[in-house]
C-alpha positions as CSV (number, residue, x, y, z in Angstrom):
1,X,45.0,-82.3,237.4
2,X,45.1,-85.9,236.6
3,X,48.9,-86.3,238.4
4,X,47.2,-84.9,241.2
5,X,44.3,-87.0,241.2
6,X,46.2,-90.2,240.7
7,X,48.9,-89.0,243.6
8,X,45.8,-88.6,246.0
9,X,44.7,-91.8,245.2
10,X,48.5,-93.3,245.6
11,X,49.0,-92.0,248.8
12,X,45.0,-93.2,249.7
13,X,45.8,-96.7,248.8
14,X,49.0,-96.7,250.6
15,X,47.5,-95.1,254.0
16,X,45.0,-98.0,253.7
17,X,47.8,-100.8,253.7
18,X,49.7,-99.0,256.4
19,X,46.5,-98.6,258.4
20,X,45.6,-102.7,258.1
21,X,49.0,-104.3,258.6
22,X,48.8,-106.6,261.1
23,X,51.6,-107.1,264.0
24,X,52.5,-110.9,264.6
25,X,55.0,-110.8,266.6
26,X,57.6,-108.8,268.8
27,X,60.1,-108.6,265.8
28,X,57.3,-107.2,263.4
29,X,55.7,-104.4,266.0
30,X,60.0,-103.9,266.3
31,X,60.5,-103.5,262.6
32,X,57.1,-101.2,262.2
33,X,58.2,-99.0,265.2
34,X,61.7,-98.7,263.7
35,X,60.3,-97.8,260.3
36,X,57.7,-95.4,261.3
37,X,60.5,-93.6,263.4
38,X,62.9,-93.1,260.1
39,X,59.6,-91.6,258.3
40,X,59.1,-89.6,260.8
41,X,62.9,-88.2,260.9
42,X,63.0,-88.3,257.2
43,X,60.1,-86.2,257.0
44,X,61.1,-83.9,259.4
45,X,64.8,-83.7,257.9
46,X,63.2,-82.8,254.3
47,X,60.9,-80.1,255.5
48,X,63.7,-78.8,257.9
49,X,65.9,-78.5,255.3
50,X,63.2,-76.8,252.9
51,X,62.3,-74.5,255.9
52,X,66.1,-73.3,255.9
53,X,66.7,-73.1,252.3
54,X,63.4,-71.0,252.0
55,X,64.4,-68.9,254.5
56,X,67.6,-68.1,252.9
57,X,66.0,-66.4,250.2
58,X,63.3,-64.6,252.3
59,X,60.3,-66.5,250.8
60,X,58.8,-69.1,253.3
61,X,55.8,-71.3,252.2
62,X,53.6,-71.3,255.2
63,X,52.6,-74.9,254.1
64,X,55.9,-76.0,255.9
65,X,55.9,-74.4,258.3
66,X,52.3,-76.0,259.0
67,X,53.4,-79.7,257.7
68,X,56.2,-79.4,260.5
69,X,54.2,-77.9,263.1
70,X,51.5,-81.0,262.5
71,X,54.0,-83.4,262.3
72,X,55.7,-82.7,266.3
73,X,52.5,-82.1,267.4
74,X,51.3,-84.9,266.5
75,X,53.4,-87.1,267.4
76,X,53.9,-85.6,271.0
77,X,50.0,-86.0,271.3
78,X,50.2,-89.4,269.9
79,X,53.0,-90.1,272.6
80,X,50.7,-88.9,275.8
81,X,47.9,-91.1,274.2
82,X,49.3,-93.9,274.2
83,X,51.5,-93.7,277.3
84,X,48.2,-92.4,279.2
85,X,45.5,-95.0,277.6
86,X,47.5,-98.2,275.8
């Protein structure tokens, strides 16, 4: 319980850094586009990769199934956002 408590609070923390960087520039809103797509694909890679190795032995964990629903959902809604409204 307290590995999970202190993960929770690692990830918190993290989010909040993430959520208040600040773009100077061009080259910084380049570099945080850049690495926000390789989470993104990393993210995706790892659960696709779980998703197929799960399914090999006939036991899928609907938890990724739902993280990598989330995840292209979100980021096609994200993508009609700001192409609509920014």
């Amino acid at each position: 319980m307290i590995g999970l408590l202190l993960v929770t609070a690692i990830v918190c923390v993290f989010a909040g850094f993430v959520m208040r960087e600040k773009i100077a520039d061009e080259r910084d809103a380049l570099h945080r586009m850049n690495a926000s797509r390789a989470a993104y694909l990393s993210g995706l890679a790892i659960l696709t990769i779980a998703f197929v190795l799960q399914g090999l032995t006939h036991s899928i964990d609907p938890s990724i199934s739902l993280a990598l629903g989330v995840m292209i959902v979100v980021k096609f809604g994200a993508r009609i956002y700001f192409d609509r409204y920014k």
